[in-house]
MARTORFI-735943 format. One record per residue (C-alpha): residue number from 1; z, x, y. Coordinates in Angstrom, 1 decimal, decimal comma, always signed. Each point is the difference from the previous one (the first is absolute). Layout:
<resi:NUM | zz:Z | xx:X | yy:Y>;
...
END
This chain:
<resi:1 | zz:+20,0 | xx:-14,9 | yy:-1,9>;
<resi:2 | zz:+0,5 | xx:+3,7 | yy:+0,5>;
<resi:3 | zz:+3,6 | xx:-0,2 | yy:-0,9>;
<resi:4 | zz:-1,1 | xx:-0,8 | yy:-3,5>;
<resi:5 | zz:-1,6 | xx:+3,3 | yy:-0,5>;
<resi:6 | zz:+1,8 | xx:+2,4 | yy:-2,0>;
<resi:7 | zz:-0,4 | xx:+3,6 | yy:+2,3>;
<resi:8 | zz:+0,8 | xx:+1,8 | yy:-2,9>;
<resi:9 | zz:-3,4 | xx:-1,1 | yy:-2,1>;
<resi:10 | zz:-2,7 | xx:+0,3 | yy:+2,5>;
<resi:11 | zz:-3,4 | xx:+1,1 | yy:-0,9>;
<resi:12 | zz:-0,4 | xx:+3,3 | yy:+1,9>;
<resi:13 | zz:-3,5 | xx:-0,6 | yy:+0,5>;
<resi:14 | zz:-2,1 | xx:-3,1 | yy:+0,9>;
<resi:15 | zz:-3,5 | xx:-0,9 | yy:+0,0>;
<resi:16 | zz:-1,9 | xx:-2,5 | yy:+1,7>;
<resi:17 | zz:-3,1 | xx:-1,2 | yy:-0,2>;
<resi:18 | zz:-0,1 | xx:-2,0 | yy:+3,8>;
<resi:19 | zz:-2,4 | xx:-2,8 | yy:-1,1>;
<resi:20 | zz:-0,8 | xx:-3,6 | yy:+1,5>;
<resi:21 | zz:-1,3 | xx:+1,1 | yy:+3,9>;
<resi:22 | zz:-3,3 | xx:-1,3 | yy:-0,3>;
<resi:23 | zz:+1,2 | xx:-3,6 | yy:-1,2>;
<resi:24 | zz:+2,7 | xx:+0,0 | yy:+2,1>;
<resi:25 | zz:-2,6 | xx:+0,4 | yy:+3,0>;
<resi:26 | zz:-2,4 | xx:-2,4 | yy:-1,7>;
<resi:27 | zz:+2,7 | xx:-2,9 | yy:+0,1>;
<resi:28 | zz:+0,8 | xx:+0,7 | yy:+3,7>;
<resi:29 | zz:-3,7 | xx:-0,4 | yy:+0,5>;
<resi:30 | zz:-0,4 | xx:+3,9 | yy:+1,1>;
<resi:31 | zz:-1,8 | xx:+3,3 | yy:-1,0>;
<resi:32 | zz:+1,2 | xx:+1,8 | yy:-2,7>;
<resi:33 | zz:+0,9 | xx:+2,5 | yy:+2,2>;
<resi:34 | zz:+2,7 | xx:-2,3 | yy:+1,8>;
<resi:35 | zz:+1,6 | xx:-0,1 | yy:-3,6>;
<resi:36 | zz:+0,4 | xx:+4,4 | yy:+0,8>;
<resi:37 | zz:+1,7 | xx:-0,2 | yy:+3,4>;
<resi:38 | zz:+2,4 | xx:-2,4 | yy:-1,5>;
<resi:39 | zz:+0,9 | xx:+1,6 | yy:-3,4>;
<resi:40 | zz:+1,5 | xx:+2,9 | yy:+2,2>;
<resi:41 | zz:+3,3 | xx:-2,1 | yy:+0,3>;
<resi:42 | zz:+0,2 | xx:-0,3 | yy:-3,9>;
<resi:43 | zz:-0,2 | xx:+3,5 | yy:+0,2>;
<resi:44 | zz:+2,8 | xx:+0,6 | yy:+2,3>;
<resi:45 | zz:+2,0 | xx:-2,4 | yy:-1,7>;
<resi:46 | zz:-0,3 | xx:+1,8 | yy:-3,2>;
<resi:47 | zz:+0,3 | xx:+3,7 | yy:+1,1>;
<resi:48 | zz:+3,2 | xx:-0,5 | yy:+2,2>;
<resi:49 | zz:+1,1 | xx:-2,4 | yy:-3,1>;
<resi:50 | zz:-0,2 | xx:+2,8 | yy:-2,5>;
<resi:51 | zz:+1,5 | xx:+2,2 | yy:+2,4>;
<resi:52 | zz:+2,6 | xx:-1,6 | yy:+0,8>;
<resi:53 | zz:+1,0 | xx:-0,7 | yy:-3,7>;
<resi:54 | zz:-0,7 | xx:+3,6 | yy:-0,7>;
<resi:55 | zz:-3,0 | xx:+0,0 | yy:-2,4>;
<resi:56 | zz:-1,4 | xx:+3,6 | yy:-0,2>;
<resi:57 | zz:-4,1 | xx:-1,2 | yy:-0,4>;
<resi:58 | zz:-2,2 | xx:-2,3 | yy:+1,4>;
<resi:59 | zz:-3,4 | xx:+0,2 | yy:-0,4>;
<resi:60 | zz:-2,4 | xx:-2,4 | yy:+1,4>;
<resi:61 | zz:-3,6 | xx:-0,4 | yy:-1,0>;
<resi:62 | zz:-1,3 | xx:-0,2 | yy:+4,0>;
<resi:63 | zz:-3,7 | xx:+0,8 | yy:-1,1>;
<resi:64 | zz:-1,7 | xx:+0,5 | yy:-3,3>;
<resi:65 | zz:-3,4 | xx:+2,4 | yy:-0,3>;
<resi:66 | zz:-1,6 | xx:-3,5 | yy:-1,1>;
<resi:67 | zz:+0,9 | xx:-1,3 | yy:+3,3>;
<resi:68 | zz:-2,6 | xx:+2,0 | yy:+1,3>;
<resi:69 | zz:-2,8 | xx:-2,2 | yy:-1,6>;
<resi:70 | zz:+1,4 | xx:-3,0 | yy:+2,5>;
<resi:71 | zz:-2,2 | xx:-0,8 | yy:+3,0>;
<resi:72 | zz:+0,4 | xx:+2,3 | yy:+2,8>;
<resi:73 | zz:+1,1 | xx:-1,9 | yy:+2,9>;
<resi:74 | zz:+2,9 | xx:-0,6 | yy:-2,2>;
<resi:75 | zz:+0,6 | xx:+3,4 | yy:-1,1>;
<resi:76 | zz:-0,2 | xx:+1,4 | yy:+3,0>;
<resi:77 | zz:+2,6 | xx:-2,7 | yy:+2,0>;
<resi:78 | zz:+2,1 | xx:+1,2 | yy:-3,2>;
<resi:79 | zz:-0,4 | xx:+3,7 | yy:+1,3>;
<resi:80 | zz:+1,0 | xx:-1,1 | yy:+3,6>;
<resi:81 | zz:+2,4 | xx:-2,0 | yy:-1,3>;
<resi:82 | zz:+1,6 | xx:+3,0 | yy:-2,1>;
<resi:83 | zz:-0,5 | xx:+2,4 | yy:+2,9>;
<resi:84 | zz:+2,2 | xx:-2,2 | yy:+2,5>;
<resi:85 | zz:+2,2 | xx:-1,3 | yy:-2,9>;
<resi:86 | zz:+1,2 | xx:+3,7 | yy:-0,5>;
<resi:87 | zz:+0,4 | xx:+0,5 | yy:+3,8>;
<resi:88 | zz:+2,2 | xx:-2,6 | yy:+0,1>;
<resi:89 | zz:+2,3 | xx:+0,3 | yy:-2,6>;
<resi:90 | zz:+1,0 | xx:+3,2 | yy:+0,4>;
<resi:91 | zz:+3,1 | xx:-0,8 | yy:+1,8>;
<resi:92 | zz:+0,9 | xx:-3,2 | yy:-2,7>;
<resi:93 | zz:-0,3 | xx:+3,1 | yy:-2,7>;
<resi:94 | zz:+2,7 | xx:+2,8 | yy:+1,9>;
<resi:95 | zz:+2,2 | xx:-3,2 | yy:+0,7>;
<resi:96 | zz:+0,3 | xx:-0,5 | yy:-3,6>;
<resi:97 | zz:-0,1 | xx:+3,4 | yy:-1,1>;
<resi:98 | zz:-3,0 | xx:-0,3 | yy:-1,7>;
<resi:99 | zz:-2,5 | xx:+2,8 | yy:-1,0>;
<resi:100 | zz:-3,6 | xx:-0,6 | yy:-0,4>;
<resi:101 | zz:-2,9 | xx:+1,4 | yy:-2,7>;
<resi:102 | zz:-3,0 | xx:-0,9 | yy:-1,5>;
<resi:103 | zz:-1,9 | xx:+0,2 | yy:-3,0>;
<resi:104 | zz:-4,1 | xx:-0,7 | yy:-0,2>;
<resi:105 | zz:-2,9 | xx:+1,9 | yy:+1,2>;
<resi:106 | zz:+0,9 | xx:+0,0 | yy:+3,8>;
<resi:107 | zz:-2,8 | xx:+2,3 | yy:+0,9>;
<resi:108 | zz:-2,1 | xx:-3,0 | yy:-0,6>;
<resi:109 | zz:+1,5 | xx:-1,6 | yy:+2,8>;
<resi:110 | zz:-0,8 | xx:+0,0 | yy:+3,4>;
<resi:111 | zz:+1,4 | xx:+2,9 | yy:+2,0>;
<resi:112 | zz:+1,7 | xx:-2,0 | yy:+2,5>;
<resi:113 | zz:+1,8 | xx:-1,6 | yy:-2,7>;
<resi:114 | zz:+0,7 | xx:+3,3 | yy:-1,9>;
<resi:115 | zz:+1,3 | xx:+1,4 | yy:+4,0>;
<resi:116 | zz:+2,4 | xx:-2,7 | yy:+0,0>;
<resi:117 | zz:+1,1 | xx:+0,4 | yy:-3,9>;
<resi:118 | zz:+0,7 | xx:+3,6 | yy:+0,4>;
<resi:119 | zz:+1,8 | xx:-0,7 | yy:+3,6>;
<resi:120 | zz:+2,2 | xx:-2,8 | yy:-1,6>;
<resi:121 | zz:+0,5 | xx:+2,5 | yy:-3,2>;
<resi:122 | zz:+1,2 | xx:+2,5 | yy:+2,2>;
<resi:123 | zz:+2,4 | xx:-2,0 | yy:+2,5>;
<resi:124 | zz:+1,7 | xx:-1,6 | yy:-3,6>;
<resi:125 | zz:+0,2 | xx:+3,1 | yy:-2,2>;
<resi:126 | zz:+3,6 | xx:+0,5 | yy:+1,0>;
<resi:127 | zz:+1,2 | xx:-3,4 | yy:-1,4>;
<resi:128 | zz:+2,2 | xx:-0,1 | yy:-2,7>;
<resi:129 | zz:-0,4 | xx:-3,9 | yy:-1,2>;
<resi:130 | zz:-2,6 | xx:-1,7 | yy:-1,4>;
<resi:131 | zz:-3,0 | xx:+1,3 | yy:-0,5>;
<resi:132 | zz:-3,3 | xx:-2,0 | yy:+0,8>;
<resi:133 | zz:-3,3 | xx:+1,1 | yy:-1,8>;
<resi:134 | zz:-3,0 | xx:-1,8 | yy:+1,2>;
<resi:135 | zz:-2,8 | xx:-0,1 | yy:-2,8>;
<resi:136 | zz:-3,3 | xx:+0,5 | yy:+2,7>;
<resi:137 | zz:-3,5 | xx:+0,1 | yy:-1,7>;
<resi:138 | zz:+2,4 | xx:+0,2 | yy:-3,8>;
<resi:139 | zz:-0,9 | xx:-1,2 | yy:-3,5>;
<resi:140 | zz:+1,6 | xx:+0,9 | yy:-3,0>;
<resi:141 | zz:-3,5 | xx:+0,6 | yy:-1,5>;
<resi:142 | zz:-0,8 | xx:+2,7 | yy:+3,2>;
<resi:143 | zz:+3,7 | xx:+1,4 | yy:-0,5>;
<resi:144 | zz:-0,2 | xx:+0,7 | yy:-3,8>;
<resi:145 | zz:-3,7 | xx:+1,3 | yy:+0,5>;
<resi:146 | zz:+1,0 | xx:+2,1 | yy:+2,4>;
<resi:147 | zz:+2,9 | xx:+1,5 | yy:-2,0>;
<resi:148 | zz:-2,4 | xx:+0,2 | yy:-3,2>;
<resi:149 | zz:-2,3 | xx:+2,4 | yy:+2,1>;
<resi:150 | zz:+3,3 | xx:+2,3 | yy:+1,4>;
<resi:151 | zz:+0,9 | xx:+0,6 | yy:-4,0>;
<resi:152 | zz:-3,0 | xx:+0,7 | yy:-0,9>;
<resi:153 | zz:-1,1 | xx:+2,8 | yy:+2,6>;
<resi:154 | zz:+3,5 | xx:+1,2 | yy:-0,9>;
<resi:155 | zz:-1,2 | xx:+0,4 | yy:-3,1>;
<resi:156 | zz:-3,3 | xx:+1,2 | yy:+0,3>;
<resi:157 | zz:+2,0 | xx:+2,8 | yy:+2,6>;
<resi:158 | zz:+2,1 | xx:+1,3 | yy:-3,2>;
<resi:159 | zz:+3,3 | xx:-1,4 | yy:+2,3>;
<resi:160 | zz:+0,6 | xx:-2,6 | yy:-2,6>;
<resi:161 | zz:-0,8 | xx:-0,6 | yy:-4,1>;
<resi:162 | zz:-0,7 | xx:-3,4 | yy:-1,3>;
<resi:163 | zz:+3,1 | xx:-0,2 | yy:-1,7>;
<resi:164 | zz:+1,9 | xx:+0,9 | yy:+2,8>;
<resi:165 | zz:-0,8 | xx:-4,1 | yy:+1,2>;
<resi:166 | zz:+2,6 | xx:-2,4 | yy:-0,3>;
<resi:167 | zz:+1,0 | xx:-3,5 | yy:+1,1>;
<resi:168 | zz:+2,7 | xx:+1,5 | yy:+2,2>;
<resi:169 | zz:-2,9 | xx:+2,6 | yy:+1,4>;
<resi:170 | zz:-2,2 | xx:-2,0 | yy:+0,4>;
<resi:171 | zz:+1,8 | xx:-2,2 | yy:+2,7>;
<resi:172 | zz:+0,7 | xx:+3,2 | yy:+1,8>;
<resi:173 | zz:-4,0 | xx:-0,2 | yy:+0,6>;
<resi:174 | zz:-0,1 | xx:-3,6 | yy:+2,0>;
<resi:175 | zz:+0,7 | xx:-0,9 | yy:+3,3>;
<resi:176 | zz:+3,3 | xx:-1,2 | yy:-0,5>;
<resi:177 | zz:+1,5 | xx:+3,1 | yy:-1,2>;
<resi:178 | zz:+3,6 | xx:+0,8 | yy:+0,3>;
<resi:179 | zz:+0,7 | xx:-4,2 | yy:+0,2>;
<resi:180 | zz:+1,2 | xx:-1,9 | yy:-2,4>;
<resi:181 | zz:-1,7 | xx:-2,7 | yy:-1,8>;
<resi:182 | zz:-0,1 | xx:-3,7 | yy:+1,6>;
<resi:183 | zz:+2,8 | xx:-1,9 | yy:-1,8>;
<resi:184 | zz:-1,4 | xx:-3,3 | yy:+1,9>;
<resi:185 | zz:-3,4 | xx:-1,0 | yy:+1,0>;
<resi:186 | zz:+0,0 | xx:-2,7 | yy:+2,6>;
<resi:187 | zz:-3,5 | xx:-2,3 | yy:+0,4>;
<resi:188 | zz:-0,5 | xx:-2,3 | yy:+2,2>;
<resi:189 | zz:-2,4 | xx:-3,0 | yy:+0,3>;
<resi:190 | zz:+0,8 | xx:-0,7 | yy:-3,8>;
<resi:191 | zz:-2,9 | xx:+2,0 | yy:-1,4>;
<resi:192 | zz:+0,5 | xx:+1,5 | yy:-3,3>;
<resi:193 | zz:-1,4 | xx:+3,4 | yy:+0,3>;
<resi:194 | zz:+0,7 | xx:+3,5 | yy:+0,9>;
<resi:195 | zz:-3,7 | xx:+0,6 | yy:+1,6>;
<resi:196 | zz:+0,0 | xx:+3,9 | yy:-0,8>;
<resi:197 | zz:+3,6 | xx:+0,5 | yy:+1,1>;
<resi:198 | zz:+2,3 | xx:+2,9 | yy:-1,3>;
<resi:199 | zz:-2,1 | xx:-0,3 | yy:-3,2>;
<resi:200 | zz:+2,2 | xx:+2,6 | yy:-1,9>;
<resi:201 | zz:+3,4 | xx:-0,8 | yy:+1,9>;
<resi:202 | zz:+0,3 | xx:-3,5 | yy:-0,3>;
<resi:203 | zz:+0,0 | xx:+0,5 | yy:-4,4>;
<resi:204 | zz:+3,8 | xx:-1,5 | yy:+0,0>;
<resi:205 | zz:+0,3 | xx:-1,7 | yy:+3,6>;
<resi:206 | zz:+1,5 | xx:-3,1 | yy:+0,2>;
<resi:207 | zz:-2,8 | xx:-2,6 | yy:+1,7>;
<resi:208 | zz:+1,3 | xx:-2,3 | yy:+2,2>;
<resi:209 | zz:-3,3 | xx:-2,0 | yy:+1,7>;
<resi:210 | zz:+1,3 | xx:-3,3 | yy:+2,4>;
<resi:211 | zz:-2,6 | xx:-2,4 | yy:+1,4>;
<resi:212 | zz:+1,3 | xx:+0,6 | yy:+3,4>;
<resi:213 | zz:-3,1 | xx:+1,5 | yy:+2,4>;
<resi:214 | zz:+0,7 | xx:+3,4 | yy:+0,6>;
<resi:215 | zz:+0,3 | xx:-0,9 | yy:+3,9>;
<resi:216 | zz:+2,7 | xx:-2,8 | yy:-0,3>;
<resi:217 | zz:+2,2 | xx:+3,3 | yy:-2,7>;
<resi:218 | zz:+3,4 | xx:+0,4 | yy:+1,7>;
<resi:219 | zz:+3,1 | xx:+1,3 | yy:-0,9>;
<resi:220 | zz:+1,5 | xx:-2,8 | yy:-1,7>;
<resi:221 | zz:-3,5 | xx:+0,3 | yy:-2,5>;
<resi:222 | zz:+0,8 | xx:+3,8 | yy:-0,8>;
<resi:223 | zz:+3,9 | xx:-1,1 | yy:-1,1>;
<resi:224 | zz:-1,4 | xx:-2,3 | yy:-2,3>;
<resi:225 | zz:-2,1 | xx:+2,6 | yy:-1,6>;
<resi:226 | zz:+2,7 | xx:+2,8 | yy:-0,2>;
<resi:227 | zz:+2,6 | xx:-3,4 | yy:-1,4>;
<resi:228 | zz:-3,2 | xx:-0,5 | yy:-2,7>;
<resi:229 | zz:-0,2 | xx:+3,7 | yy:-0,5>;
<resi:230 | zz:+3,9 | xx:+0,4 | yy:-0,9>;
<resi:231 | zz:-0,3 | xx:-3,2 | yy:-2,4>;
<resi:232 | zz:-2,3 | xx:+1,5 | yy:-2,1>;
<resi:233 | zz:+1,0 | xx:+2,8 | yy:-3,3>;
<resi:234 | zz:-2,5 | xx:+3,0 | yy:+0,3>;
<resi:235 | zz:-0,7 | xx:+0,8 | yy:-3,5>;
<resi:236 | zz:-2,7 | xx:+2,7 | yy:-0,1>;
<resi:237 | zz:-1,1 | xx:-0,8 | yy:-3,3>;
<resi:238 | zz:+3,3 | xx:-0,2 | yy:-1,5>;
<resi:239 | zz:+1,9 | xx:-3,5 | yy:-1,2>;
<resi:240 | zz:+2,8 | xx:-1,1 | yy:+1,9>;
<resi:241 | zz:+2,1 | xx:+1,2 | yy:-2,7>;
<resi:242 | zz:-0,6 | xx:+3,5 | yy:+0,3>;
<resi:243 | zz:+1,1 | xx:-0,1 | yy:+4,2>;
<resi:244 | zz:+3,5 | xx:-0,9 | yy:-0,8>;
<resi:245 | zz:+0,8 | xx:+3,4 | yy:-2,3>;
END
């Protein structure tokens, strides 16, 4: 499978929504939170895969502000969960060169979670591969509101005028700043939504969304997506016609 994929066309950046864990523990008869512990492979899987191929991005939605509202006992295994998860894979990340980041409002999270975070940010911030940006307590509704609110206290300060506010600006103001756009948007479980994820950067992405359980995603599952992805003509509004001048 991966010798199909052209190295020359890969999206640089890659989004996925990791969706399926609950069901996948319901048909093994288990909590939902057995559905966690095992979705960390998928994640391995993925990561060392989009290292390995050399994709720039790879940002995974691990835990939406929404995700809150759960019931606790399961939010808070999560937190463990996230907490160890971290510990763990530090070594699996400087192996594969890979450096980590994250985007969301992590002072909402725990501080044992946000000690790890900032330990695993430091021990990876020399890496020169891929970069892995963990969307913790994220929505795209939170993000944009959030950059909304920097602009406009710039402008009440005098440090900005209202025309000074562009498309190109304004993505300075999210959380994703200095990245580029996802050009593929991976999720699981066969869902068709984007549950208030990368609202503004997903406008053009390509949406590739298997039924597989985000706990049985390996390697093989993220070739397919990247062979889908090169299939397809990204127009941006324009006709075919106009991509060939």
């Amino acid at each position: 499978m991966k010798e199909h994929i052209d190295r020359s066309n890969l999206p640089q950046h890659i989004a996925v929504i990791m969706d399926g864990n609950g069901r996948w523990a319901k048909r093994q008869g288990a909590a939902r939170v057995f559905g966690h512990r095992n979705a960390i492979k998928a994640v391995r899987e993925v990561t060392e895969g989009c290292a390995e191929l050399g994709v720039k991005y790879l940002t995974l939605y691990a835990f939406s502000t929404e995700n809150w509202n759960r019931p606790k006992l399961e939010v808070d295994a999560l937190m463990q969960l996230l907490v160890h998860t971290i510990r763990d894979e530090i070594k699996t990340l400087m192996d594969n060169n890979v450096r980590l980041a994250t985007i969301g409002n992590t002072e909402s999270l725990p501080k044992d979670c946000q000690r790890e975070l900032a330990e695993a940010m430091r021990a990876t911030e020399n890496n020169t591969g891929l970069i892995l940006v963990l969307a913790l307590s994220y929505s795209g509704r939170w993000e944009i509101l959030e950059a909304v609110r920097h602009i406009a206290a710039n402008v009440r300060d005098g440090n900005l005028q209202v025309s000074d506010i562009t498309e190109s600006m304004f993505g300075d103001y999210l959380a994703t700043r200095g990245m580029p756009d996802p050009e593929l948007m991976i999720r699981t479980s066969g869902e068709m939504r984007i549950s208030n994820f990368l609202l503004w950067q997903l406008a053009y992405s390509e949406l590739y969304i298997p039924d597989v359980l985000w706990p049985d995603f390996r390697r093989e599952h993220l070739y397919e997506a990247i062979i889908s992805y090169q299939k397809r003509e990204r127009r941006f509004g324009k006709i075919s016609e106009q991509l060939v001048r």
